[in-house]
N, C-alpha and C positions, 0 to 999 in steps of 0.2 A: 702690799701697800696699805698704809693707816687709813682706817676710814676717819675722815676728824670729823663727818660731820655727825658720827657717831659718839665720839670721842665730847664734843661739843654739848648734844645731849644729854651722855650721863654725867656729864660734869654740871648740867642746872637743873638734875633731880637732888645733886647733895652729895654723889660719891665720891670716893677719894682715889687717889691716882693709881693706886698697888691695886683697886677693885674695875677700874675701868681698863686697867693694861691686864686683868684675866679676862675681860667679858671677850666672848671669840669674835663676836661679830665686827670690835673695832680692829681684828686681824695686826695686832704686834708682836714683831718676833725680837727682839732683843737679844745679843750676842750675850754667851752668858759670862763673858768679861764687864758686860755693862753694870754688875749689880744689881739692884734692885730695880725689877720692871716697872716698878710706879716711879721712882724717880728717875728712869731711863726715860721713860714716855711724858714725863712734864719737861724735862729737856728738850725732846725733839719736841717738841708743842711749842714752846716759847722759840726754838729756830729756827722752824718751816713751818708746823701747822699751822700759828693762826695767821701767817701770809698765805699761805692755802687758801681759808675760810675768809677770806676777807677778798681772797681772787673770785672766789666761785658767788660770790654774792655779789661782786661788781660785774660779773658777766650775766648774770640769773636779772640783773635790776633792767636793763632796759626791753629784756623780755617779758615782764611783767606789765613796762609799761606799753610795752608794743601790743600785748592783750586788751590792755583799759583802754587805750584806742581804738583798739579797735571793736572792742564790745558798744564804745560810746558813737560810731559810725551806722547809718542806718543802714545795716544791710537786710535782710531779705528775713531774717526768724527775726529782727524787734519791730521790723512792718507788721508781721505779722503779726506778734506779741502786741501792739498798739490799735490794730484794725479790728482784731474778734471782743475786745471790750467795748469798739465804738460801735459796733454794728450789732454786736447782741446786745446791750443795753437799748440802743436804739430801737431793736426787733420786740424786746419783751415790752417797751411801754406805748409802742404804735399798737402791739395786736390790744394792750388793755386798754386802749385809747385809741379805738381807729378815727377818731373826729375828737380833738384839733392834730395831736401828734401821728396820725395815721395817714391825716387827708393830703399830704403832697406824695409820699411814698407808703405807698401800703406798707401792710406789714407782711402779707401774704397777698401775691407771692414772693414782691421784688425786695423787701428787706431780708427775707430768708433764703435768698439764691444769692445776695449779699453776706450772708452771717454763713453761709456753703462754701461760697469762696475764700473770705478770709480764714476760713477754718482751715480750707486746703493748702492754702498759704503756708500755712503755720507749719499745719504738719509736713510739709515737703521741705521748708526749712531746716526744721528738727530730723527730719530723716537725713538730710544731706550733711549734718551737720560730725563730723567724723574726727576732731580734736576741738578741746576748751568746751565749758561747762555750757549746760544748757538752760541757768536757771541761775541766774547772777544780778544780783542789785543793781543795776543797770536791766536790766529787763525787770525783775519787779518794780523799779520806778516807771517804766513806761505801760507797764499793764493797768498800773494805779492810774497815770494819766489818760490810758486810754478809758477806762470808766468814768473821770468825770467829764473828757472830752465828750464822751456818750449821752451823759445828763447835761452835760453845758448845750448840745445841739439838738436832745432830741427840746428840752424844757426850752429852748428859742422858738422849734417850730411850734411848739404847744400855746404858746402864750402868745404869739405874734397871730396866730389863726385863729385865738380867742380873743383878744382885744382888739386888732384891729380890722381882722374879718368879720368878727361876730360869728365864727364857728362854733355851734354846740358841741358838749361834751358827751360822746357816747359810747356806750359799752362794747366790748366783744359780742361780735352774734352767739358766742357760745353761751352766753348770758343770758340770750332769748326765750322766753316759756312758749310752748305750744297754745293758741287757743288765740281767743275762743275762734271755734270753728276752723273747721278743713283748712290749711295752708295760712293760716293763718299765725303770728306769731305777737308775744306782748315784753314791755322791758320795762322797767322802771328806772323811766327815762323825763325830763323836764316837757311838759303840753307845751306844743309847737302852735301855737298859734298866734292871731293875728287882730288885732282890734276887740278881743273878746272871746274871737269865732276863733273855733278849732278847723287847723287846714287840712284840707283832703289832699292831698299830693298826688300826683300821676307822672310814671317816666313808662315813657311805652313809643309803640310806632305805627302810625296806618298804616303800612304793608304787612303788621303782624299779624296772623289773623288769630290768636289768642289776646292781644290786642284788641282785637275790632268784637270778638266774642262778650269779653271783658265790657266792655264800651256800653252795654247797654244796660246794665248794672249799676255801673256808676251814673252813668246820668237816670236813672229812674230814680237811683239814694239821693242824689241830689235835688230833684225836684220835688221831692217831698220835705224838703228842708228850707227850698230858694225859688223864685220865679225865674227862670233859667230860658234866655232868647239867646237868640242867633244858633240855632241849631242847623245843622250841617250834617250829612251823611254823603257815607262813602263805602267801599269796601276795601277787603284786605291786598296783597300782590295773586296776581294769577299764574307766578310762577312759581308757587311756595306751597306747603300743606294746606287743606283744606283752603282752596282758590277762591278769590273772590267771598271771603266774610263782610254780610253787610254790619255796618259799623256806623257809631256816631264819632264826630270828631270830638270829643275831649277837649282840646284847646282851643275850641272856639268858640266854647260856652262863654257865656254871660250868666252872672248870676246874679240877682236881686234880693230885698227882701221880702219875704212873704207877710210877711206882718213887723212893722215898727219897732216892737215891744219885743222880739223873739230876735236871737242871737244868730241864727242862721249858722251859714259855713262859709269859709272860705277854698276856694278852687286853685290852685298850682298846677298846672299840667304843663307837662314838658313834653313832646313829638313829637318824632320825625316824621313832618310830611311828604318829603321829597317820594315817597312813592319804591325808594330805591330798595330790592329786601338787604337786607343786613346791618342797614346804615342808622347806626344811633344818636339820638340827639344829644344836644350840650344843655348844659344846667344853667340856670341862670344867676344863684345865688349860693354864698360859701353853705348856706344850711341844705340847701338841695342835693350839691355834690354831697355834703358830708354823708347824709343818709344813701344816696346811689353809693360811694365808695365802701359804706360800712356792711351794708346790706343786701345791696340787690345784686343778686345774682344772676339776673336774666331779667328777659321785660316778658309781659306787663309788669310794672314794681310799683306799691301802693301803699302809703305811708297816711295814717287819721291821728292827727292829734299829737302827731312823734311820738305816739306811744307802742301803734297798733300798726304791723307792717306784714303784704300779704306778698309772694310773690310768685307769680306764675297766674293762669286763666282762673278767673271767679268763675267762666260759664266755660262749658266747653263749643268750640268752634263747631264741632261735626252737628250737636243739637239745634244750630241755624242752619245748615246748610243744602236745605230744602231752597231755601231763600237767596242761595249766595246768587251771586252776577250770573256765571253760565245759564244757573234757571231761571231765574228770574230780573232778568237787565234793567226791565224799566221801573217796575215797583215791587222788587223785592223789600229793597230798605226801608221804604214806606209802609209796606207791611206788617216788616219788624216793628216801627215807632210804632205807627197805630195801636197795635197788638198791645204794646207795652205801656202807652200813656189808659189806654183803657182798662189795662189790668185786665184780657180775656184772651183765648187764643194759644195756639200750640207755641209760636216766639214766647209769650209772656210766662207761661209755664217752665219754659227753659232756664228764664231769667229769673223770676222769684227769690228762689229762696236764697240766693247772689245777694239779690238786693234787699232783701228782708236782713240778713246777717251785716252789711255793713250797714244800713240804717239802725242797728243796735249800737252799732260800733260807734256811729257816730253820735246816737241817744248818750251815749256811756260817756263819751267826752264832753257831753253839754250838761253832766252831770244828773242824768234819769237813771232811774230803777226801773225794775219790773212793775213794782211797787205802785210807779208816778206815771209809767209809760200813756195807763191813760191820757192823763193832762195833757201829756206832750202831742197824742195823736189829737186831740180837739182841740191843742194852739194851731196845730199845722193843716187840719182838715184832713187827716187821713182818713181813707177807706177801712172800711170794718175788717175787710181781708188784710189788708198791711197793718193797722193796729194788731191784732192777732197772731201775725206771721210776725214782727217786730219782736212783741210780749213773745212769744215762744223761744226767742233767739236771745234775748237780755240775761240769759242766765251764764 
C-alpha cells in the first residue's frame, strides 16, 4: 500500500515523480503494463492519494485539538508547573528578607516544606505522565506566570509590612558577623531606636532560668545608663533546669533619666510571666516580631540598637545557684541585687563581665570609643571597676 504521506514529502523537497515512485519506503508496485512508474504513481495521486491525505488529516485535527484542551485544562503537572515558581520565588526573597517579606510566613521552615511539596507535585505529575509532551507552550506560559505570580505576592507582602506596619528591612542571619563577644552577633542593619535612645530589647520568660540568669546583667547595664525603679524579683520554674533562678523582672523596669543632657536607653522587654515553663510571649509591635521571627532562636533573645543581637544566657544559671529558692527562699534574691547594685560579692562576680560587655555594646550605639569611653564613665558616674571592665570590652 502507497505511503502518501511519504509520497507528500518528497514531493515538497522538489522531487520528481519517476524519483519518488523508486524511493522504497513510499512502497509502489506498479504493474509493468502501467508504464512509466512516475507517471503511473502521479495518476494514482490525483485518484486516491490526495483523498487519502486529506482523510487522514481531517481525522489527525480534532486530535490535536482534543490535546490543546486538554494541555489548556489544569490538571495536576501545570499545578504543578505554576506552584514551584510561586513558592520558590517566594522562598528565595523571604529567606533574603525575613522582615518585611519573611514576617508572615517564614521562609524556613514553612515556605521550604511549601517549595518540598509543590516540587513533589510536579515530579509525580511528570512521572505519571505516560503519553503527550512534557514541556509544551502551555506550560512554559504558566511557569512564566507563576514567577511573576511569585514577585506580584511575595513584593505585596514586602511593601504592605513596610508601609503600613512599619516593618523593618532585615537580612538573613546568615548575614550575621560573630562579635563582639561570646554569643553574641552584629549586621549591618538600620539603629533601632527611639527618641534618640538606642533600644535594648528583651524576649525572654520568668520561668527561664537562663532567663532569670540573664536578668541580672541586663538590669545592672541598664542602670548604669538610666535611674531604673520599680524593681521586682523573682525566680525561675522549680520544675525545669537549674530550679528556682533568682531573677529580676525585665518588664517591670522603669527607666529614667540619669542626667538631662545624656541620651540614655530605651527598654522593650517582652515576658512571659504567667509562670508556666514553656509558654512564650507575644510581641508587641511589627519591629519586635520582625526581629524574634528573623533571629531568635530560643530565649533569652536580646537585640541593642538593631544592630547587636545575643541569643541564649549572658550568665550562666548554675553560677547563681547557691542563691536559688530551694536554698535560699527568703533572701536569696536580695542577695543577688545587693551583691550586684554594690559591684562586690560572689553574685556580682558571676555577672560582671555580662554586664561590662553589653554596657560596651550599648557605649557603641551612643556612639563612644575606647577612645571617649572615659567621658562617658564621668557623664554616667561609673565606678573605676565598670569604667575599666567597659574600656576592656569596646574593642
Amino acid at each position: 500500500m502507497v505511503d502518501w504521506e511519504r509520497v507528500q514529502e518528497l514531493r515538497s523537497r522538489g522531487l520528481d515523480w519517476s524519483d519518488i515512485a523508486r524511493d522504497p519506503k513510499v512502497d509502489f508496485h506498479p504493474d509493468a503494463s502501467a508504464g512509466s512508474p512516475g507517471r503511473a504513481l502521479r495518476a494514482l495521486y490525483h485518484r486516491t492519494g490526495r483523498r487519502s491525505l486529506e482523510a487522514s488529516a481531517a481525522s489527525a485535527a480534532p486530535k490535536k485539538v482534543r490535546k490543546e484542551e486538554a494541555e489548556h485544562k489544569w490538571n495536576l503537572m501545570r499545578v504543578g508547573y505554576l506552584l514551584v515558581p510561586v513558592v520558590g520565588v517566594w522562598f528565595i526573597l523571604a529567606f533574603a528578607a525575613p522582615s518585611p517579606i519573611g514576617l508572615l510566613v517564614p521562609a524556613i521552615p514553612y515556605l521550604a516544606l511549601g517549595l518540598a511539596g509543590a516540587a513533589f507535585i510536579l515530579i509525580y505529575a511528570l512521572w505519571r505522565r505516560t503519553e503527550g509532551r512534557r514541556w509544551t507552550p502551555v506550560y512554559r506560559t504558566t511557569v512564566v506566570g507563576g514567577v511573576v505570580l511569585g514577585l506580584l505576592l511575595s513584593g505585596a507582602i514586602g511593601l504592605s509590612g513596610s508601609l503600613i506596619f512599619g516593618c523593618p528591612y532585615l537580612p538573613p542571619s546568615s548575614s550575621l558577623t560573630p562579635g563582639p563577644g561570646s554569643g553574641w552577633e552584629t549586621g549591618s542593619i538600620a539603629a533601632w531606636q527611639s527618641g534618640g535612645k538606642p533600644v535594648v530589647f528583651e524576649y525572654a520568660a520568668t520561668w527561664c532560668p537562663y532567663c532569670s540568669a540573664s536578668s541580672w546583667a541586663i538590669y545592672k547595664a541598664l542602670s548604669e545608663f538610666a535611674t531604673v525603679t520599680n524593681i521586682q524579683t523573682s525566680h525561675s520554674a522549680s520544675n525545669d533546669v537549674y530550679p528556682g533562678t533568682p531573677e529580676v523582672v525585665i518588664s517591670s523596669l522603669s527607666l529614667g533619666s540619669k542626667n538631662g543632657n545624656l541620651p540614655g536607653v530605651e527598654l522593650q522587654a517582652v515576658e512571659d510571666t504567667s509562670g508556666v515553663d514553656g509558654t512564650l510571649p507575644a510581641t508587641g509591635s511589627c519591629y519586635q516580631q520582625a526581629y524574634v521571627s528573623a533571629y531568635a532562636q530560643g530565649i533569652p533573645f536580646l537585640v541593642v540598637n538593631g544592630q547587636y543581637m545575643h541569643v541564649g544566657s549572658l550568665v550562666s544559671p548554675q553560677n547563681l545557684s547557691t542563691w536559688n529558692y530551694a536554698k535560699e527562699p527568703t533572701n536569696g534574691t536580695t542577695t543577688v541585687l545587693n551583691s550586684v547594685n554594690s559591684e562586690t560579692g560572689k553574685p556580682w562576680a558571676s555577672v560582671e563581665s555580662a554586664a561590662w560587655r553589653l554596657m560596651a555594646i550599648i557605649a557603641k550605639s551612643l556612639g563612644y570609643n575606647a577612645a571617649t569611653v572615659g567621658t562617658l564613665a564621668t557623664d554616667y558616674g561609673w565606678s573605676s571597676a565598670t569604667k575599666a571592665g567597659v574600656t576592656a570590652r569596646m574593642s
